[in-house]
N, C-alpha and C positions, 0 to 999 in steps of 0.2 A: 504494500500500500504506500507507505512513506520509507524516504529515505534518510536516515538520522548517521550523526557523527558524534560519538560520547569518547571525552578522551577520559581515561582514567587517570586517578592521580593518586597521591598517598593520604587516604583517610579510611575511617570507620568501615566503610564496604571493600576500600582493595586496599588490602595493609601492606604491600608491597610496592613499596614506587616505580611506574611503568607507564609510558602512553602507548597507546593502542588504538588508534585508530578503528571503529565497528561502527562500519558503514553496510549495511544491508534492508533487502526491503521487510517490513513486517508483515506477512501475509494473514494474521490471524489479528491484528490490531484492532478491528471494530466488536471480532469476537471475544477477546479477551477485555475491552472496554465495557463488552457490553453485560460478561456475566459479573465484571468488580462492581458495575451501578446495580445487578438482581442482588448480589450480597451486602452492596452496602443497604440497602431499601431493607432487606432480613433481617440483616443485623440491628433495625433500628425496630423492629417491630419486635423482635426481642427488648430492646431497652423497655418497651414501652409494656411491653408481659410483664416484666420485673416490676416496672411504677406501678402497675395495676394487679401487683400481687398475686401473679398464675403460678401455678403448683410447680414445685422443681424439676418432677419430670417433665414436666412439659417444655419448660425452657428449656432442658436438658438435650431433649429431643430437636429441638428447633436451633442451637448453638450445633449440634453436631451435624445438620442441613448446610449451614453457614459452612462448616469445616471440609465439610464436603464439599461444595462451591469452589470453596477458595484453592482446596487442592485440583480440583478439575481444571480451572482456570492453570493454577504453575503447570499443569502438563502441557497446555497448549504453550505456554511461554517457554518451556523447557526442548518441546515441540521442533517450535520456531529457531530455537538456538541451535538444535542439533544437527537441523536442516542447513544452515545459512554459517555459523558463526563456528560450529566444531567441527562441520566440515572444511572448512577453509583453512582454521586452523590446523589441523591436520594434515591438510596439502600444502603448505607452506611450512610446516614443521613449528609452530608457534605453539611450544610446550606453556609458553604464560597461559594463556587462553582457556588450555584444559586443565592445568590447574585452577586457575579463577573459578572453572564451573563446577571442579572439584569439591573447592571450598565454601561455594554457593551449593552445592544440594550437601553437605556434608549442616551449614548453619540452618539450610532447609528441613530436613529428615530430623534433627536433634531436637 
């Protein structure tokens, strides 16, 4: 869909100082926009179960929806990366790259 250029730098998300240039198209960006605005709208009608005092399982049940969402959602962004971004780095021998994802589904899965 869109083409973006994010350089990395040294902070909080890449704790290893690197620029990188990740220029690629996102081909699932309207779908992955579109299921974070179904969770966020879920995630808010949970708050509003909590104000209005629903029974725990019921929230219970309805935060693990949300968890669900949010993880269907990283596969497609995960998806997206493995298509575009680890394959290239790989054909270019760009061991940063697969570490970085390394360490993003390692902070992910924890």
């Amino acid at each position: 869909m869109t083409t973006e250029s994010v350089e990395h730098t040294n902070d909080l998300t890449h704790p290893h100082p690197h620029t990188h240039p990740h220029t690629h198209p996102h081909e699932h960006t309207k779908a992955v926009l579109n299921r974070l605005s179904r969770a966020t709208g879920h995630l808010e009608s949970v708050q509003r179960m909590i104000t209005d005092g629903r029974s725990c399982p019921e929230v219970l049940i309805q935060l693990a929806a949300v968890r669900s969402a949010l993880n269907n959602t990283a596969k497609l962004i995960l998806k997206d990366h493995i298509e575009h971004c680890v394959i290239d780095a790989v054909e270019s021998g760009d061991v940063e790259e697969l570490e970085a994802l390394n360490r993003a589904i390692d902070q992910f899965i924890d």
